[in-house]
N, C-alpha and C positions, 0 to 999 in steps of 0.2 A: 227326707233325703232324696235327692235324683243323681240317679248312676246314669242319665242317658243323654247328660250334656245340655239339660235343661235347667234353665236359671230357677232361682226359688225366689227370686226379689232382690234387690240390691240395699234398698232403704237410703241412709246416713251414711256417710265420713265412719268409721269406726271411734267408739269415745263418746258419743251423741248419744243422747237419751231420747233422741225419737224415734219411734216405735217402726218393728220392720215388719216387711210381709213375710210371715210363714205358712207353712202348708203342713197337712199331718202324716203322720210316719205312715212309707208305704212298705210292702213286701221284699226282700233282701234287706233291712236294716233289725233294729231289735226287738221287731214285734216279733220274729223269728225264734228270740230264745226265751226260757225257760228256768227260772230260777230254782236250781235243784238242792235248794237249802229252805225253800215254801215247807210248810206241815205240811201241804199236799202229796211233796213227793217223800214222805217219811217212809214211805214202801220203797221208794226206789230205795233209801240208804240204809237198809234195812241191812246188817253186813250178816245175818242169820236167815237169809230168806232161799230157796231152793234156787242155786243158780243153773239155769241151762242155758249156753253163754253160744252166740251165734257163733261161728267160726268162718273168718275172713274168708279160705281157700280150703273149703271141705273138702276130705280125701277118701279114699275107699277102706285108706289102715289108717287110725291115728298113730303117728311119731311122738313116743314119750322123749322128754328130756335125753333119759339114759341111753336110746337108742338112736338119737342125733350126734352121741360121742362117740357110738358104735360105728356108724355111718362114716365119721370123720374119719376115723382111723382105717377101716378098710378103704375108704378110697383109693381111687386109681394113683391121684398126686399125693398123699401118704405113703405108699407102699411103695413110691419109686426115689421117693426121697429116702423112704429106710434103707431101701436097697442099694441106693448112691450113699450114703453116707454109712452104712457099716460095712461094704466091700466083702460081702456073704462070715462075716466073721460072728459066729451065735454069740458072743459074750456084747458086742458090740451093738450087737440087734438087740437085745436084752434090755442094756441100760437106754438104748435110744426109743426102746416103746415106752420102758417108764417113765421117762423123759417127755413124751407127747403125751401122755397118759396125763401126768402131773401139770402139763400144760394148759389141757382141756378143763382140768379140774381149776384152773383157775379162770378159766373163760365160760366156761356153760352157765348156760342159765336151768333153772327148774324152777317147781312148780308143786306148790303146796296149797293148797285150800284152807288150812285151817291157821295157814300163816297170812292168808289175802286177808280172810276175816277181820284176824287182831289186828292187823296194820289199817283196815276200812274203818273199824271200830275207835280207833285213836284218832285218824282223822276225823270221821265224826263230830270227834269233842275238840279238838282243834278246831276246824271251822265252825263250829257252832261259839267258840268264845271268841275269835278273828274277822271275822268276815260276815258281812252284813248281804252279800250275796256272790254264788255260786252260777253264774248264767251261763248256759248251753246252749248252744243254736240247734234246737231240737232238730227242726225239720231237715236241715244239712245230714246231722246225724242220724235220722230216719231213713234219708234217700240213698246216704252210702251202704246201710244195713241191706236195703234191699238190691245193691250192687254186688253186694256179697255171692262170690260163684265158685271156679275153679282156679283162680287166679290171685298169686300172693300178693299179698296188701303192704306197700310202703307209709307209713305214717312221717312225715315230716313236719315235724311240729317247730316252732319260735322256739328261742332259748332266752329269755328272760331271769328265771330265776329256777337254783336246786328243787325249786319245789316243783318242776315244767311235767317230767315224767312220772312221777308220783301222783300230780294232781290228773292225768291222762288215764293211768290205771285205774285210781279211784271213778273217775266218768263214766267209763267202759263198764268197770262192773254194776255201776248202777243200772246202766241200761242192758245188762247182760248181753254184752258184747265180748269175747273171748280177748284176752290182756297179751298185748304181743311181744313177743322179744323184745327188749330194749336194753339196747346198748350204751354202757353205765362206762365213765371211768375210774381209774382207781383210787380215785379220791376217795368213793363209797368202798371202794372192794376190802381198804385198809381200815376201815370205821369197825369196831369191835361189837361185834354182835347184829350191826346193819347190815353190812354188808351180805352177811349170809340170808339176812331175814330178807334184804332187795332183792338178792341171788332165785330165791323162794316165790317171790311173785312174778319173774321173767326178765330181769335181768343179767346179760349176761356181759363182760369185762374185758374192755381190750387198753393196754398200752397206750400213752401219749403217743412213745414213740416206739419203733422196733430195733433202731440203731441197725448193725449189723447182724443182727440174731434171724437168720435166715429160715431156722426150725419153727421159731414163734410166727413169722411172716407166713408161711406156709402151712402152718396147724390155722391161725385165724383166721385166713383167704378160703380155707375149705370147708370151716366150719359156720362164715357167712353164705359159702354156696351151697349147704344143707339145707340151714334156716329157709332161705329162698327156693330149694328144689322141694324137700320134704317138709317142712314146718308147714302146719296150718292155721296156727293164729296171727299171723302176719309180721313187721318188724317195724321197729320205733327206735329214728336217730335224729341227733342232730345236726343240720345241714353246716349251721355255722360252727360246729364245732365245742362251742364255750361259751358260756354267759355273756351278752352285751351287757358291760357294765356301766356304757355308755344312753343306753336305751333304746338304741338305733339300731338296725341292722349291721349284720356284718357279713363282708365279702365269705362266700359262702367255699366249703372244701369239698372235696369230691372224693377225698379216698374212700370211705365207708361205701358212697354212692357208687362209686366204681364197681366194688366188692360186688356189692347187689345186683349190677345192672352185666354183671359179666356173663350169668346164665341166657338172659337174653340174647345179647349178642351170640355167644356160641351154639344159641339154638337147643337149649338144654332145657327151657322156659316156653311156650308160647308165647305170654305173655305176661305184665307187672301191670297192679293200679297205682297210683302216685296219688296221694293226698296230702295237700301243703293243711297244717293245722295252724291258727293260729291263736295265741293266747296272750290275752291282756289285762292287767292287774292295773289296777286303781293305786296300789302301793305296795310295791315288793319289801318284800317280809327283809333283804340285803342292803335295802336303799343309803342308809348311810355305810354299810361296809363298802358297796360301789365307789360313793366320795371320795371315801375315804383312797381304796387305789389307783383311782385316776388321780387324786393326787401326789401317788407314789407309795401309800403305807400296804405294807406288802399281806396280803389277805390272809388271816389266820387257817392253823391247818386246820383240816375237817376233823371233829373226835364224835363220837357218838355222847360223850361226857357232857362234850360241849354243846350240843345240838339240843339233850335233853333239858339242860341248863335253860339255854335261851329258852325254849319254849316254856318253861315252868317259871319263867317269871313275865314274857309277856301279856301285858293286858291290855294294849290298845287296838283300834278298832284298823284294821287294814283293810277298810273297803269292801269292793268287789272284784271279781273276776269275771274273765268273756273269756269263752274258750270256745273257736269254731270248728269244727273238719270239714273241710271246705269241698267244692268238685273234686270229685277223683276223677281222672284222666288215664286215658290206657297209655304207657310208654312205647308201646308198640305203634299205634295212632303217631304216637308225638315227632318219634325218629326219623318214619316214613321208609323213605330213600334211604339212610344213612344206616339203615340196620342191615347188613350186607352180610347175613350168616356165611355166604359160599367160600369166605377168603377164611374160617374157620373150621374148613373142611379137610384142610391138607393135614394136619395133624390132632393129636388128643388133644381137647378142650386144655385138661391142666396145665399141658406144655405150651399154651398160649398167652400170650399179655394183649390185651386192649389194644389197639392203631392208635397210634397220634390222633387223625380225624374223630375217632369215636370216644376219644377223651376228650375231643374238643367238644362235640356234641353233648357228652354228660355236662361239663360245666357248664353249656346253655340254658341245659334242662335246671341244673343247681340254681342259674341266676333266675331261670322263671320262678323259680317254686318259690326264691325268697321275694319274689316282687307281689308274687300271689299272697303270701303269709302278709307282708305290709299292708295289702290293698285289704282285709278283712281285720284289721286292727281295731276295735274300736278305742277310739280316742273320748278318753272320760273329760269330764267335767271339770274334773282339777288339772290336765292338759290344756285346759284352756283358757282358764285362770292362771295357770303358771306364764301364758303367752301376753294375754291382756296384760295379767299386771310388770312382765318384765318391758310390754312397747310402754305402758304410762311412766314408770323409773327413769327406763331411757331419755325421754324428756324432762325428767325434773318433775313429773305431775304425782300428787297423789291420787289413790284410789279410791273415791266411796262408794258403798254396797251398790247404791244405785246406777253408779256408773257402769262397775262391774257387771251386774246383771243386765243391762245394755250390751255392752261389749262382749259377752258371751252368748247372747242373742246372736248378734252380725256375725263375730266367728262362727258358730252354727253353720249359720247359712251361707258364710264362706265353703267351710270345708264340704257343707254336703254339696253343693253347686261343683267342688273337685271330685265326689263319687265319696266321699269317707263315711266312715257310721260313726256319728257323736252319740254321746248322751243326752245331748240339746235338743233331739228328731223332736218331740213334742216339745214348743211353746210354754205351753201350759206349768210343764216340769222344773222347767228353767231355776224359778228360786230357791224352790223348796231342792234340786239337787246342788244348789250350789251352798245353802246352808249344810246340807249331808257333805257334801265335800270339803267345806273348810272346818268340818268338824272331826273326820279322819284326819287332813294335812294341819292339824293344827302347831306341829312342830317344825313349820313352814310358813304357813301363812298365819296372820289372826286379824281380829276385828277389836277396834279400839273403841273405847265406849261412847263414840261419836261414829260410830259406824266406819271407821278407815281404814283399809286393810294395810296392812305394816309385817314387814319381816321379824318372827319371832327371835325374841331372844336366844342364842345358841348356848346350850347347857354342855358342851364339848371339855374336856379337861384335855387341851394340848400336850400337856405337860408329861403326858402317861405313855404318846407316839413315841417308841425309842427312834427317833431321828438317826441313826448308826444304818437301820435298815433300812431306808427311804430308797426309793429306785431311782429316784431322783436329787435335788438341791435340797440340800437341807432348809424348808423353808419356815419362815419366822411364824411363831404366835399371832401377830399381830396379823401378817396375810393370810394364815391358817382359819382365824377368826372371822376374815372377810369374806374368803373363796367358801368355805363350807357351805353357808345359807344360800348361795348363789348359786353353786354348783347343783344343791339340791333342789333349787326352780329348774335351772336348765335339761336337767333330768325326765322334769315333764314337757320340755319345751322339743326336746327331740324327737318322739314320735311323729310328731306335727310334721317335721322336716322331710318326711316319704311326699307329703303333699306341695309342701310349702317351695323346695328349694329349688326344683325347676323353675315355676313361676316368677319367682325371686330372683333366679338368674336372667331369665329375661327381659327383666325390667330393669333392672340395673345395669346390663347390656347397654339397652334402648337409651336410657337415661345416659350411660356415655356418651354416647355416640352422638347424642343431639349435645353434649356438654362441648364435646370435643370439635364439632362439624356447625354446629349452631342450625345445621338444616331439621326441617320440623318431621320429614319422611325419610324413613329406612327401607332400602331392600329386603324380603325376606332372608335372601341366601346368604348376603353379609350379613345381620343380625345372627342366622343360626349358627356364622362359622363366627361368632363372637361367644356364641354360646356353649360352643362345639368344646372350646380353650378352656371353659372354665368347669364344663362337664369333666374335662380329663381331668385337671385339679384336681378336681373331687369325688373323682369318681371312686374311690376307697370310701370316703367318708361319708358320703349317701349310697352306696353301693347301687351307681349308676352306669347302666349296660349298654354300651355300643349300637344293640341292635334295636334297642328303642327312642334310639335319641332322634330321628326324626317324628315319630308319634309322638312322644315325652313335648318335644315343643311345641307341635302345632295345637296339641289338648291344651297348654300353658297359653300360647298364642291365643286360643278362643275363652279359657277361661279369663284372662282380663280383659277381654273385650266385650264380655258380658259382665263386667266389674266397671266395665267403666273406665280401664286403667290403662286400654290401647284402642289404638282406631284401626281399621283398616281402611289404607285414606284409598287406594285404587287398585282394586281385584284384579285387574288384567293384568295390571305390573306385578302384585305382589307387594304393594309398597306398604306400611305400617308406621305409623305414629302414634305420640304418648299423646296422652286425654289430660286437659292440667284442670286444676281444682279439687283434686282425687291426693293428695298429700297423707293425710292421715289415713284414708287408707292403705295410700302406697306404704306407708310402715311398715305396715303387718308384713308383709314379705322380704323388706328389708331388717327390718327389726329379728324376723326368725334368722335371717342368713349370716348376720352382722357377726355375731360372736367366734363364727368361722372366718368368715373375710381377716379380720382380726388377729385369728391364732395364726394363719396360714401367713401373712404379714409379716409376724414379728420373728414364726422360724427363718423365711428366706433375711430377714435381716440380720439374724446371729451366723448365720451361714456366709454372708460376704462380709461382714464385719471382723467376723471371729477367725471362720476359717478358710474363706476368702486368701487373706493378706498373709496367713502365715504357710499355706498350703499342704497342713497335716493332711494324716488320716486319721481317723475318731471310732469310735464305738456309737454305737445307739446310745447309749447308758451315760457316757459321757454327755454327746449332742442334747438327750433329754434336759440332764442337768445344767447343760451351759443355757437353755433355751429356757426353761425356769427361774433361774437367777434372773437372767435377764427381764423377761415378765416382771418378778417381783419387784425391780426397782424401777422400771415404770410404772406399774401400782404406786407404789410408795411415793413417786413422783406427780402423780396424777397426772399422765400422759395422757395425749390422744389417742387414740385407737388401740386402747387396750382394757379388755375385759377377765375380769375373772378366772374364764372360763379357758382363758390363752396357759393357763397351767395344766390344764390336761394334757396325761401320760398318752391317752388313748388319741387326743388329737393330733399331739406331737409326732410320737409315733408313726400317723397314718397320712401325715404330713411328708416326711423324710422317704416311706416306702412309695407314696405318690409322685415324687419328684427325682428317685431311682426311676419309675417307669418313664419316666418323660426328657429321660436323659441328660436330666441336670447335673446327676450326683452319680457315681460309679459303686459301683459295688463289689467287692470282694472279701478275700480269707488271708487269714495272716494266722497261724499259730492255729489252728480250728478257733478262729471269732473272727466275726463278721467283720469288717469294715469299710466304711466308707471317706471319699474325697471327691471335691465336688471338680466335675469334668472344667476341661478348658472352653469351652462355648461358652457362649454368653445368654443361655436357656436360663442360666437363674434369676441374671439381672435382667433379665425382660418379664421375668413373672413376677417381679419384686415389684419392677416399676409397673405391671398391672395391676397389683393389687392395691399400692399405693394409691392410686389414682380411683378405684372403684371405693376404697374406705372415705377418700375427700367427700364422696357424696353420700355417704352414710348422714341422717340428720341428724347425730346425737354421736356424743363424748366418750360413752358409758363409765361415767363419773359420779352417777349421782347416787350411786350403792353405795358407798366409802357412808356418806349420811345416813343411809336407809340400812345399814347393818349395824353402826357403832351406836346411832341417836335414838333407836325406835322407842317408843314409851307407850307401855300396854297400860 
């Protein structure tokens, strides 16, 4: 892999079975980790072994549990809100401490050792019947150890799946590293018997929301500003908030991060380290419950009944895991300039709220850390299989072994030539991991006994979705039976898109522009401000940042020009043209992007179709549903430029809040619910008539699933 903008070989066309140049894995990819499920490391998972566990932000007193709710309570912003809110009235002050008291007691986290045990002890046997490996990027997590000082530890970890901060804990203690705060919601806090045992190993519980409860907003504001002034095993959130069930990133939130980073500012903190972590599964233990809610079926509730359930009857094989901690970074370094303690000086820290500027600064920092989290992803094997074989569908081709293992070759060496860490870094490993990987996704892919890969049969019973509760269109069996198999490729096809979807955009830019102008050379700066329209787009749905959009292109700019797939016809101008003969590779980046192009299409087409002409206002919930229907019956139609994948909740969705920002669509309240109507400009039909125009050059129908779901024959 080369992270420094160095080609690794181009070889073939992608599809081709001739042989490409590779190089062997160098330093930053996964010669770095450590598979901590080896008999080697049976000491480390030893959950009875003497732990003396480093401690992130070692202090001169340790702060027990109980004495972080003691802290909260005497605080200065506790004891002026007792004082404001019971008007020196002792009966009043009475019920309002037990009141905070019973607050606390459902927020605090604590700390049992002989409760980390049995729960290290159960995973154990869990992963040892699940998962074929455990990988840790050791030496990351060596260097942060010895980063360890007097300064508290932010852990920002990916959210992938329920299992994100459990399997975080379990790491930590193996490498006796002290298990930090982490910040659970009350899905677990409600779980009977879980919840206290998660409570036990550092978890502590905040609200989705606070509503108007000003007591609770102010008991949990103070009790994250302990954890960060007096705690010393650090804190552990999540940035995005809530599992991608999409696979992708998601626009990241800041309240938590607020919370934490408010010592800072007021000067109460010297300093915070920030470490984006990243973690990546080979096959989320959720993967069909995912499908299943972006297609609308609404996610069962968490029970501890249920969890034990699932687990004692799964027996298939889910892979691996990569779980990085990646640089940690001082936030003090990061803010620079913008950390302006003196304007915190006129009054008591508590009686302070954050600036507007320095809440715009945290969400910079939020969008870095998610872009740092993506850039350390490693993108497995069956990611890339899922990509190859949905570009061959696309065209009507099938797959055999041999091709595939070509084509995961060139991907390879695509993505590491963009900086990504595959599975594919060694040549050599190529087959034998892509037999391991269609051997976990086997309820996805398979191999037919002429070697050709084919979408497995779906063992789904429709019938059993109470359609009543869909968040959406009540959609038929028959597209239930088609999107499900699909949906679960596109699942591994989306990781790929942190890489893919700039480059993707500007080729297909490029490719307008010479469609539309017939001339062979682009300016760079119209090109970018062609790319600039469709970053905003999407910039929800690849969670792409303003401040990197000049870098974002020029990396994209050079990487297909070391593909082969642009020129740069004259450096003094600036000027750039497309490379022709380069088709089948050009796919791959349209082929990744396609299924978006696509859903982003057919909403603005139910939007001036639907509600265009009659000039309602709508809910999300309706819009979902009108924009689903609509999908289905082009499916059912076998229309052009519609995929599958045009049923996603989560595209739709992030569809409508994208074209609120960009002032197509207005937003408002009616009754307390949101809704919307689409403004009088003509911002929508000019992004309708863009997108239309960019799918015409899409090379493929995405038609040929309809076959490759109903027809397969193992």
């Amino acid at each position: 892999m080369a992270t420094d903008g160095t080609p690794h070989g181009r070889g073939e066309a992608i599809g081709t079975s001739t042989p490409v140049e590779t190089v062997p894995p160098t330093a930053g990819g996964l010669v770095e980790y450590r598979n901590l499920l080896d008999a080697k490391y049976r000491d480390f998972r030893d959950m009875t072994k003497r732990y003396a566990a480093t401690l992130a932000n070692a202090k001169d007193k340790s702060v027990t549990p109980q004495m972080l709710k003691k802290l909260v309570l005497s605080s200065d912003r506790i004891q002026a809100l007792i004082e404001e809110q019971s008007a020196n009235d002792p009966v009043k002050r009475d019920a309002l401490v037990r009141r905070i008291r019973e607050l606390l007691e459902e927020i605090a986290l604590d700390q049992s050792l002989p409760v980390i045990r049995t729960l290290g002890t159960i995973l154990n046997a869990i992963f040892a019947r699940i998962y074929t490996g455990l990988h840790v990027n050791e030496v990351k997590l060596e260097q942060l150890r010895a980063r360890f000082g007097r300064q508290t530890v932010l852990y920002l970890p990916s959210h992938r799946s329920y299992g994100d901060f459990i399997l975080m804990s379990y790491v930590l203690f193996c490498y006796n590293i002290a298990i930090p705060g982490i910040a659970a919601g009350m899905d677990f806090h409600s779980m009977a018997g879980m919840g206290s045992a998660l409570r036990k190993t550092g978890a502590f519980y905040m609200r989705r929301s606070y509503g108007n409860d000003r007591q609770y907003w102010y008991i949990f504001r103070e009790y994250m500003r302990q954890l960060i002034v007096a705690y010393e095993r650090g804190i552990e959130f999540f940035l995005e908030g809530t599992r991608s069930r999409s696979n992708k990133a998601l626009t990241p939130k800041i309240g938590l991060l607020s919370m934490a980073l408010e010592p800072l500012f007021m000067g109460e903190v010297e300093d915070l380290w920030i470490v984006p972590v990243s973690v990546s599964y080979d096959r989320p233990v959720e993967e069909q419950l995912f499908v299943y809610e972006l297609l609308g079926v609404p996610k069962p509730k968490e029970t501890t009944l249920g969890m034990l359930k699932a687990l004692s009857i799964v027996k298939e094989n889910f892979g691996t895991i990569y779980l990085e901690f990646g640089d940690a970074f001082s936030a003090k370094e990061y803010f620079g300039g913008k950390l302006n303690r003196v304007q915190h000086t006129v009054a008591p820290s508590y009686a302070q709220l954050l600036a507007q500027p320095e809440r715009d600064a945290i969400q910079h920092l939020a969008n870095d850390v998610v872009h740092l989290q993506q850039r350390r992803m490693v993108l497995t094997t069956f990611h890339l299989i899922a990509l190859y074989y949905n570009l061959r569908k696309y065209h009507g081709q099938t797959v055999a072994l041999t091709e595939l293992e070509s084509g995961v070759r060139q991907l390879g060496v695509i993505f590491g030539d963009l900086g990504a860490i595959t599975e594919v870094e060694d040549e050599r490993e190529v087959n034998s991991r892509i037999a391991q990987s269609l051997a976990v996704h086997r309820n996805i892919l398979q191999l037919t006994s002429e070697r050709i890969l084919v979408i497995a049969k779906t063992r789904h019973d429709f019938s059993q979705v109470d359609k009543r509760k869909l968040k959406g269109h009540n959609l038929s069996d028959a597209v239930l039976k088609l999107s499900v198999p699909i949906f679960s490729l596109q699942l591994y096809c989306n990781p790929c898109l942190h890489w893919l979807a700039v480059p993707a955009m500007v080729l297909l830019t490029a490719r307008h522009f010479h469609a539309t102008t017939g001339q062979a050379t682009m300016q760079r700066n119209g090109l970018l401000n062609a790319v600039r329209e469709l970053r905003q787009l999407f910039s929800l749905e690849f969670v792409l940042h303003q401040t990197r959009e000049a870098e974002d292109f020029d990396s994209a700019v050079s990487h297909l020009n070391r593909q082969g797939l642009m020129l740069t016809v004259d450096s003094a101008t600036q000027g750039l043209g497309i490379a022709s003969g380069k088709d089948q590779l050009a796919n791959v980046y349209l082929s990744a992007l396609g299924p978006f192009l696509c859903t982003y299409l057919q909403v603005t087409n139910v939007l001036l179709q639907q509600f265009r002409t009659s000039g309602e206002q709508f809910t999300e919930k309706d819009y979902m549903a009108r924009v689903q229907q609509y999908v289905e019956q082009l499916l059912l139609r076998q229309e052009r430029n519609v995929h599958p994948y045009c049923l996603s909740l989560d595209s739709i969705s992030l569809a409508l809040h994208s074209l609120v920002i960009l002032g197509a669509i207005r937003k408002g309240k009616r009754e307390s619910v949101y809704v919307y109507d689409l403004t009088p400009t003509d911002v929508i039909e000019s992004i309708n008539r863009q997108l239309s125009a960019y799918c015409t050059l899409l090379p493929f129908k995405y038609l040929t699933f309809q076959d490759a779901v109903t027809r397969s024959k193992l």
